[in-house]
N, C-alpha and C positions, 0 to 999 in steps of 0.2 A: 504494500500500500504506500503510496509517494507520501509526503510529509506535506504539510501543513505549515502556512505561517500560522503563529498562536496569538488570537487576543490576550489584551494586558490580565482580564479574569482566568483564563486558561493557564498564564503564566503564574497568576499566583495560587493556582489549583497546582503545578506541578510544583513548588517550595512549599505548599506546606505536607508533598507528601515524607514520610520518614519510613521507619522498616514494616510496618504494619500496612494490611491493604486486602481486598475482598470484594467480589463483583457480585453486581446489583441485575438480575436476570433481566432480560429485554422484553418491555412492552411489545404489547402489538404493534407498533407503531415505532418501534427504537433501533436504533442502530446498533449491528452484531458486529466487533470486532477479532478476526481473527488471531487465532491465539489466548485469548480471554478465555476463562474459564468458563464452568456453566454457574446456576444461582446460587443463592445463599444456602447455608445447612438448614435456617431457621426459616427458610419460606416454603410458603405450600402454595401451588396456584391450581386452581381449581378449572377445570374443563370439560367437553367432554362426556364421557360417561361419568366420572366424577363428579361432576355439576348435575346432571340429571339424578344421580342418586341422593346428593344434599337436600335438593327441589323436595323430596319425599315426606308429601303430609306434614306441610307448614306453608304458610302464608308471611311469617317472616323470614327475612332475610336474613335477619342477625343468627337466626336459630341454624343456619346451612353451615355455620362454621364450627356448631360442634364436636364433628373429628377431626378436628384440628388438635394436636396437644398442647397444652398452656392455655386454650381458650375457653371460657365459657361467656353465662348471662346475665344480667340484670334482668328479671323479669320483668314486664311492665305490660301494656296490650297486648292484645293479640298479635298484632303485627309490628309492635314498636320495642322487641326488645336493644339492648345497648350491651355490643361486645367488650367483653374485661379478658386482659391480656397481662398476664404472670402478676395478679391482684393490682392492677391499674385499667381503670373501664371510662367508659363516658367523656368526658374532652379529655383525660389522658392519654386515649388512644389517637392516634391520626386515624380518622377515615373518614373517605374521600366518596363520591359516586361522580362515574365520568369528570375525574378529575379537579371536581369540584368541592373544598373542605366545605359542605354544610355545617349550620349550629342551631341545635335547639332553643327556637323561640319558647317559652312555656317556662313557669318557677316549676312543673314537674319533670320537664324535659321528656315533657309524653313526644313531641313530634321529633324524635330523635334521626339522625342523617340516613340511615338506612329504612326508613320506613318511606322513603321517599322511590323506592325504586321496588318492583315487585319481584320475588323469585320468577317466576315465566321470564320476565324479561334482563335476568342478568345473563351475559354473554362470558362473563370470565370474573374469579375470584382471586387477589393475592392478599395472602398475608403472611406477614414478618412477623413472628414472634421476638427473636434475636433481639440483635446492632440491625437498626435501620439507619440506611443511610439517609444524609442529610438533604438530598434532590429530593425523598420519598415523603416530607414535608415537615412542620415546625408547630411551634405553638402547641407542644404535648410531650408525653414522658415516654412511655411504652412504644408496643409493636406499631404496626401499621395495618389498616385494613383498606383494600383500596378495591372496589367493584365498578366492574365495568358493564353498562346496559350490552343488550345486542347490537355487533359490527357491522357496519355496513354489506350487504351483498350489492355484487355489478353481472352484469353479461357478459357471454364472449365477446370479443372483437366482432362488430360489426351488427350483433343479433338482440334480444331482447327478451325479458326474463319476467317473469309472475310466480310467484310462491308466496306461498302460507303456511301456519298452522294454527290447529284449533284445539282446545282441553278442556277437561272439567274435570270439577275434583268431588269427593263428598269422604265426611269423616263424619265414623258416627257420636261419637264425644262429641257433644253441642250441636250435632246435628250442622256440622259446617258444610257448607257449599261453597264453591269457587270455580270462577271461565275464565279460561282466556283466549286472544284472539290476536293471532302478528301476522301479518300481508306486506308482503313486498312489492313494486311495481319499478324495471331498472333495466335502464341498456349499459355501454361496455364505461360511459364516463358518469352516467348518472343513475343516486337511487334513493327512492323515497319509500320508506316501512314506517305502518302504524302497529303501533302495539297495546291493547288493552285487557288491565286484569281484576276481578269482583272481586271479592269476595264476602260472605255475610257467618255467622257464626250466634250460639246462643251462649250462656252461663256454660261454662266445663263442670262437669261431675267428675270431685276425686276418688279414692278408691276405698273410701270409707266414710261415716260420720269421724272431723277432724274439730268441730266446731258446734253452739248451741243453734238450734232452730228459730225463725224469726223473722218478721216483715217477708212473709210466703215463701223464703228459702230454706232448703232441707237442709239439714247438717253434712250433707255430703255435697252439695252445690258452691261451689265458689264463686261466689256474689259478684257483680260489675268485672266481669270476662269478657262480655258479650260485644262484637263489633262490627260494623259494616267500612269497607274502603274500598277506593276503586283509585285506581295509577292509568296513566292515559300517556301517550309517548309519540309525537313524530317525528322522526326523524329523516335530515333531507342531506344526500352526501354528493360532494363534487367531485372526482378524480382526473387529473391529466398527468400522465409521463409521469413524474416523482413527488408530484402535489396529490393532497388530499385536502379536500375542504367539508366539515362537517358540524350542521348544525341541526338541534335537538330543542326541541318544544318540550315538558313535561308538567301536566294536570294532575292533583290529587285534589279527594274529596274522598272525608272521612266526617260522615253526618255523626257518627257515634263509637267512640271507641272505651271500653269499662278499664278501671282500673283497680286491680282489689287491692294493691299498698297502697294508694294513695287518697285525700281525702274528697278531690274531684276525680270527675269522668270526663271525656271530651266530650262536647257536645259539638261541634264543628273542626276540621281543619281542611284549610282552604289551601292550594299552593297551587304558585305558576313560576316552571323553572323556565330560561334561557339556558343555551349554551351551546356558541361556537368556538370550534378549535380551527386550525391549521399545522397540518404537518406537511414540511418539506424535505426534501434529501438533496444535497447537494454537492459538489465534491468536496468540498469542507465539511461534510458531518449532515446531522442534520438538527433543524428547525423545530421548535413546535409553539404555539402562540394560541391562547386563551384567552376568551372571555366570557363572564357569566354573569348571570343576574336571577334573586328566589325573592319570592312577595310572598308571604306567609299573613294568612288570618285566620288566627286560633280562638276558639271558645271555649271554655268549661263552667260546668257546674254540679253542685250535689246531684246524684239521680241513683241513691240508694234503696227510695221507695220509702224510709222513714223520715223525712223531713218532718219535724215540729218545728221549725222556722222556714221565714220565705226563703224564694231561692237567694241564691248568690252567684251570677254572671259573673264570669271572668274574663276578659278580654284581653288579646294581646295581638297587635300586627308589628311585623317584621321586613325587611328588607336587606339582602347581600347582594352585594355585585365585587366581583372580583376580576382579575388579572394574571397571567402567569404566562410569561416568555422561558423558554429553557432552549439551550444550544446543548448539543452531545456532540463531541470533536473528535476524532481519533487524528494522536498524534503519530502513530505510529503501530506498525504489526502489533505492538503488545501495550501501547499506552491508549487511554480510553480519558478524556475531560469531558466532567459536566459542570456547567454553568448558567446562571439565572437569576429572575424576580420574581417575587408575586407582592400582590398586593389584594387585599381582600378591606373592602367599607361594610360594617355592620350597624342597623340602625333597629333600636326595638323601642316598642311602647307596650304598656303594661299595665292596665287598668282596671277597677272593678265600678260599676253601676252599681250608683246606692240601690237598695235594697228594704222592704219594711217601713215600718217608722220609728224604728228605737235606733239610740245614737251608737250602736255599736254598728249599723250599717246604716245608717242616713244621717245628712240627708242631702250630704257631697258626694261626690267621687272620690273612691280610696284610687291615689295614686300609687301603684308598687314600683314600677320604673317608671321614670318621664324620659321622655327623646333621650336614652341612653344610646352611646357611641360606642363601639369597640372599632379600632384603625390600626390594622396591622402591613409594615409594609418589609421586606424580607429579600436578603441577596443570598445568595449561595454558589458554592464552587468545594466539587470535587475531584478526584484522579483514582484512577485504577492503573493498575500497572501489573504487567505480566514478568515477573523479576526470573524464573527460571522453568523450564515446564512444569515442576511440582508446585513453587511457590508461586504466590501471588497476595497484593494487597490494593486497599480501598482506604484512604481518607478525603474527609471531607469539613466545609465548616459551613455554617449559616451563623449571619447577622437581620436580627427582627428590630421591631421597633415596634410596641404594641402601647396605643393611647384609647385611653377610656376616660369618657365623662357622662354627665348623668344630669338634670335640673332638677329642679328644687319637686318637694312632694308636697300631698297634706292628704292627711287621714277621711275616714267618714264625719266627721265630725269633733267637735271640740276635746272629749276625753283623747283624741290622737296627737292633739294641739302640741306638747312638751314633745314627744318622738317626735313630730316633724321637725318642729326647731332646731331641735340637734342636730337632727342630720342637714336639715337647712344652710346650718351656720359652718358645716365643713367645708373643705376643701375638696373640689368633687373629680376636678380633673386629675388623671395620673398617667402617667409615662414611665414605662419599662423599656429600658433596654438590653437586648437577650441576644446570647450568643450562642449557638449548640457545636458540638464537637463528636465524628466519629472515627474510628481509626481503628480499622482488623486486617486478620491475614489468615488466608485459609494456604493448608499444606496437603496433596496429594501426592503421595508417592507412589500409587498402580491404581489399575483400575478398580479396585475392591475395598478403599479408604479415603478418607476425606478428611481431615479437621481446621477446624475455622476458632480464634481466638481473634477477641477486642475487647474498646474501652468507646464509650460513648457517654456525652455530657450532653441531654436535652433539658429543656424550661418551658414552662407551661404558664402564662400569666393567667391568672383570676378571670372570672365567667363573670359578666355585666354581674347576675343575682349573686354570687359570692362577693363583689365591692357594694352595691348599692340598694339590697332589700334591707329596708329599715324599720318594720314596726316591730318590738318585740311584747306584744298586745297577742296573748293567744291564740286567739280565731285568727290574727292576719299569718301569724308566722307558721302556724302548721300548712298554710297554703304554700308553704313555699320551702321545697322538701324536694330533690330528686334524686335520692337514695331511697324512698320506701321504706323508711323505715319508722314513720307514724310519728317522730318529734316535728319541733318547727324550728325554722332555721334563719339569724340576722346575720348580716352580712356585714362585714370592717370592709373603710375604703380604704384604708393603709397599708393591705393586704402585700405581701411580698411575693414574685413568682416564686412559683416550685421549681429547685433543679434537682433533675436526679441523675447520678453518678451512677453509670451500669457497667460489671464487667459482664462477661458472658463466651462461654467456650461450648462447640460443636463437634460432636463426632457421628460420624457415617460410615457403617461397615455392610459392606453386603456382594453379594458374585458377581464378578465382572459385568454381566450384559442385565442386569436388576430386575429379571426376573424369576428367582426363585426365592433368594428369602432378600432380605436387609434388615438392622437394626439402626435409630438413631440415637443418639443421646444430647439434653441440653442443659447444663446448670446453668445457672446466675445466681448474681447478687446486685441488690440497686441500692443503694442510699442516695434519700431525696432530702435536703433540704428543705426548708421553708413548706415542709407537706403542708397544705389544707385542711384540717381537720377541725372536731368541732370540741368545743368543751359549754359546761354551763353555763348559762348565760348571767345568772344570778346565782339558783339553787336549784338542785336536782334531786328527784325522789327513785328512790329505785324501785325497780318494778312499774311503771309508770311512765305514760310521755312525756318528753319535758320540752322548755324552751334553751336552744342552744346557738351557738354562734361560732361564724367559721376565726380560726385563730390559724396564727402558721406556728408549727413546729416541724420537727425530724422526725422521718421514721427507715425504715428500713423492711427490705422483702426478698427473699430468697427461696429460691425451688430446683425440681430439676424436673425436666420432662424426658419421657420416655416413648416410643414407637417402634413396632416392630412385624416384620411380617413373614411368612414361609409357607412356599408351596408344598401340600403335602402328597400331592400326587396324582392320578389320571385313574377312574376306573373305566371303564369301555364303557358302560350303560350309562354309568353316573355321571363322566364330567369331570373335571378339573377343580380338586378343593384346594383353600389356603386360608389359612389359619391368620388372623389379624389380631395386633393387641397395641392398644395407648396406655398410658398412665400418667396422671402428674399431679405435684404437691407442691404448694407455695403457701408461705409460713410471711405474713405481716404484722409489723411491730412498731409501736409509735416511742422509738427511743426516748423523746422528753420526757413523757409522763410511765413511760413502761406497761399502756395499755394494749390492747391487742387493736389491728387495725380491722374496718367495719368493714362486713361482706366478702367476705376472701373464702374460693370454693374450695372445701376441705379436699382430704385426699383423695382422686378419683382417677377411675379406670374402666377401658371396656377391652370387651373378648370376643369375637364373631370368629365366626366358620362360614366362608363364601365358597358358593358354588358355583362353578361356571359351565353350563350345560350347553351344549351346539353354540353357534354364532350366537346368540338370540335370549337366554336365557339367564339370570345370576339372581340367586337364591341365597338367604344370609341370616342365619341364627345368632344373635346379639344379647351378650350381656352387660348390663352397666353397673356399676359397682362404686358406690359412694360413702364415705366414712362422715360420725357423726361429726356436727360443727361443735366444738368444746371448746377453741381461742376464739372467745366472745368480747366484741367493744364496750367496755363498760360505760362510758358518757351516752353513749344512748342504748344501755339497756337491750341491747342485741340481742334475740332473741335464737335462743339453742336448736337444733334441728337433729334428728336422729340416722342414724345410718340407713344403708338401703340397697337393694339389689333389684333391675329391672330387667326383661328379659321381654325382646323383641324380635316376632317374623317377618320374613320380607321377601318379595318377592318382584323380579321383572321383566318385561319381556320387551325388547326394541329389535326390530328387524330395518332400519334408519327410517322409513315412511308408519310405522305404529311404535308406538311406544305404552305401553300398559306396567301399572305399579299398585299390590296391592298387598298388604300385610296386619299386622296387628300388633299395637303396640302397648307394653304394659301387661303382656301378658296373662300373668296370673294378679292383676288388677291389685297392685300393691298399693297400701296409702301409706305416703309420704310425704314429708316438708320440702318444699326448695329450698336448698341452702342457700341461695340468695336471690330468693322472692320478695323478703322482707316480713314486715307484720300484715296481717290478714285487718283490711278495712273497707270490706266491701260490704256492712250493713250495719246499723245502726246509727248511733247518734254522731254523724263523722265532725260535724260542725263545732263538736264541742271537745277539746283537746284530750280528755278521758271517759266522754260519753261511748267510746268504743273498749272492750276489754284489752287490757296489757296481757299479750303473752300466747298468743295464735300467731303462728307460720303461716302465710299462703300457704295450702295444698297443692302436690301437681296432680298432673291429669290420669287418672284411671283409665282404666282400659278402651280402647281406641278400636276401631274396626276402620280400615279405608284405602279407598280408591283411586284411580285417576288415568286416565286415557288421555294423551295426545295424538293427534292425526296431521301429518302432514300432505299438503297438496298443492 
């Protein structure tokens, strides 16, 4: 490959590389240079038959990453859960859809970035557990998750092209229904796909009475489940010679989505996404160039069914638009530069409509955010280098600049008058300036070993609601909670970013050509700085919810994850079996105070037996295997969850024009806690800070029966 003159970012991507270094697998869309290695130890990308079996009886998106090791959930909707990565979830994590960092508008952070896009319509999945590198984004601590809708299709030269397909689903747990529907219309440089996906669903039934009976639900019924959304997508792509131009519409409309942590439900979200790219290739490398734009309009309200007070409407609109130019250079057969910007404008409001006529909601507007600002603007430059054929390394660095301001508030009325003042009389504006650092080297000596070591320094600045929710008035502050865990939450605008300091080592062992068996292995350790966490705000009752407030201390997190897999052989009749197995363990500690860190999934593991029968068929016996939660957070009263083993059929059949999935999950209809579901508030008196009982887990879901046929044409 000829050489390259180097921009002056280029040239300070190759000084600050040193002996460490590690390559960052190629988008669809990125340039492959020869000699470079393949991905990272700690990434998974999902495709494929692998994507189609994720898709299996869920309507979220977050839930497809499952077998992932080191990942699990935050529960929340149906379709709005929030991926947690080695015990860091929710903006800790970087994730992106079509390239775009979304943020949850909402003090529950119900419209989280991935309910934004529907399983039918994701075209490819990565995620980084590890050292992510520093092009794969900013403004967070942890892994990365980054989903891409479906890619454009073209025609041959000359000719022109019509495809579709179409699905349905139905699960009998809640009685959930779901369709989708993607059409393609495209000649050899141009192509336009629509894509639309329903879905509607009831209350879930766990797998036993977990709970008292009350306001017409059973004790086996897990209250405010229940939700309807619909995702809507067109996308319109331009291709010539080594240009690609691609621009994507995207509609959501979620009339009602239940939330059993939390003390509202959604009653509306509205969303209109933008979003044009360009990618170029050039002889210098290649191009890519962004820009976006999301309007959010969100509603909630109590809809428990026991209301003894009027409602309480909660409103909030939002708007992003963002920016991101990125160059990738090869400077040579074995050096690889990335370089860039982004910049993302966030605008939120956050309101609630008096309510009643008693002055704890009238007979003003409770203001919870006014025109709050988040302004992030963000350079980066990194190098890969191919140092000998076994060795090789990856560093990188990014510089952000994240400004938050917020205007003045005022409560429902005059008992709010003293809280407003307060926070009135602060200082509202704040500027961080963050720097992140990564720097690994993975070592290959044959075909049959891998290992990857580094050191990575990410920072994560404060979420609008962690600087700027101010009532600490009970009814306001339990509104504003997106952990699920039933306390209420005031926010410091003094707040300092989080940095966390990761090392983390990888190993890959498996036969030459990977398919008979492999093992991987991944410890780490992270100490973060200035963590976010909450303590009392005044005083705290144990057993009890309380009111709490974010502070910054230290804590610390370490695990190891485990994955493994081995073909066990061919019988003539039967097919082709192999034997699969995950495990992983992460241990959170809040070094200041020596408490245990909140929500972190205790030790877990699965074990399946897959079957692979003619072209057409793959059949899979599945155990999952969770250990009780015992390192509980004690400032909120974290609530204990018991051990558990689930045991799931499955079956599918794809011949590339049908595709049929149907099994049954939960098998022997175990009832269990989610270990991080949070507290169970889906009945009763929610409006009142311990009108609901201390000490119920959300339940998960009992036993499942379900289907689902695709057809392509």
């Amino acid at each position: 490959m000829k050489l390259v003159r180097m921009t002056p970012m280029a040239l300070v991507a190759s000084m600050m590389l040193s002996g460490a270094y590690a390559q960052v697998a190629p988008s669809i869309d990125s340039l492959t240079v020869t000699g470079i290695q393949d991905a990272p130890l700690t990434q998974t990308i999902l495709k494929g038959e692998k994507l189609n079996q994720s898709r299996v009886n869920t309507p979220n998106t977050a839930a497809m990453l499952l077998n992932i090791p080191g990942v699990s959930m935050y529960s929340g909707g149906g379709v709005s859960g929030l991926p947690a990565i080695h015990g860091l979830a929710d903006d800790r994590v970087s994730t992106n859809v079509d390239g775009m960092p979304l943020l949850s508008s909402c003090p529950n952070h119900m419209n989280s970035p991935l309910s934004y896009i529907s399983p039918s319509n994701v075209g490819s999945v990565k995620v980084i557990t590890g050292l992510s590198p520093v092009s794969a984004g900013g403004d967070s601590l942890g892994g990365v998750v980054s989903v891409q809708s479906l890619p454009p299709v073209f025609a041959n030269k000359g000719e022109t092209l019509t495809q579709g397909e179409v699905g349905a689903s139905y699960s009998s747990n809640a009685t959930a229904i779901g369709g989708n529907l993607n059409v393609t219309a495209a000649t050899d440089e141009f192509s336009a796909n629509y894509t639309i996906d329903s879905v509607k669903a009831g209350n879930y039934t766990a797998g036993g009475n977990f709970k008292a009976p009350g306001n017409g639900i059973s004790p086996s019924t897990v209250g405010a489940s229940r939700y309807i959304a619909t995702n809507q997508q067109l996308s319109l792509a331009w291709q010539k010679e080594n240009h690609l131009i691609e621009f994507k519409a995207g509609y959501q409309f979620i009339p009602f989505e239940g939330y059993a942590n939390q003390r509202m439900d959604m009653t509306k979200n509205q969303s209109e996404q933008f979003n044009l790219k360009y990618t170029g290739k050039y002889d210098w490398g290649t191009l890519e160039a962004q820009a976006y734009n999301q309007m959010v309009n969100h509603q909630m309200d109590d809809n428990t069914g026991s209301r003894t007070s009027p409602a309480m409407p909660m409103l909030a609109t939002s708007s992003t638009n963002g920016a991101i130019i990125k160059g990738t250079l090869p400077i040579s057969e074995t050096q690889l530069a990335r370089v860039g910007t982004e910049w993302q404008g966030y605008k939120l409001n956050d309101w609630w409509p008096p309510s009643g006529n008693s002055m704890m909601m009238s007979p003003n507007t409770f203001q919870n955010i006014n025109n709050g600002t988040r302004d992030r603007l963000a350079l980066f430059s990194e190098l890969e280098q191919q140092w000998s054929k076994e060795l090789m390394g990856l560093a990188g660095i990014r510089l952000e600049q994240v400004g938050e301001n917020a205007g003045n508030v005022q409560g429902y009325s005059s008992m709010y008058q003293s809280q407003a003042n307060a926070f009135n009389a602060q200082q509202h504006k704040q500027t961080d300036y963050n720097w992140d650092l990564t720097a690994l080297t993975r070592y290959k000596p044959d075909n049959t070993q891998n290992y990857e070591a580094g050191y990575s320094r990410k920072t994560r600045s404060p979420n609008l609601y962690e600087r700027y929710s101010w009532s600490t008035t009970p009814m306001a502050a339990i509104m504003n909670n997106f952990v699920g865990d039933g306390n209420g939450y005031v926010g410091q605008i003094t707040l300092a970013p989080e940095v966390a300091n990761t090392i983390s080592l990888a190993s890959d062992w498996h036969d030459a050509n990977k398919d008979v068996w492999g093992f991987k292995a991944n410890p780490y350790y992270t100490y973060v700085s200035n963590y976010i966490d909450a303590a009392c705000n005044t005083t705290c009752t144990v057993d009890r919810f309380n009111v709490l407030k974010y502070v910054n201390q230290d804590a610390q997190l370490y695990g190891l994850d485990l994955s493994g897999n081995v073909m066990l052989g061919k019988l003539q009749q039967l097919g082709r079996f192999q034997l699969t197995g995950q495990g992983s363990y992460t241990r959170g500690q809040n070094v200041t105070t020596g408490d245990n860190l909140y929500n972190i999934m205790p030790l877990n593991g699965k074990l399946g037996l897959v079957q692979y029968l003619g072209a057409n068929w793959t059949n899979t016996i599945e155990g999952q295997f969770v250990a009780a939660k015992t390192n509980l957070n004690a400032v909120r009263n974290e609530i204990a969850t018991g051990g558990y083993s689930l045991y799931n059929l499955r079956a599918s059949y794809d011949d590339k024009k049908y595709r049929v999935n149907f099994g049954i999950e939960n098998l022997l209809n175990k009832l269990y806690a989610l270990p991080q579901g949070g507290a169970y508030l889906g009945q009763g008196n929610t409006m009142s800070m311990n009108g609901v009982p201390w000490g119920t887990a959300v339940a998960g879901m009992g036993r499942t029966f379900y289907v689902s046929a695709n057809m392509k044409f």
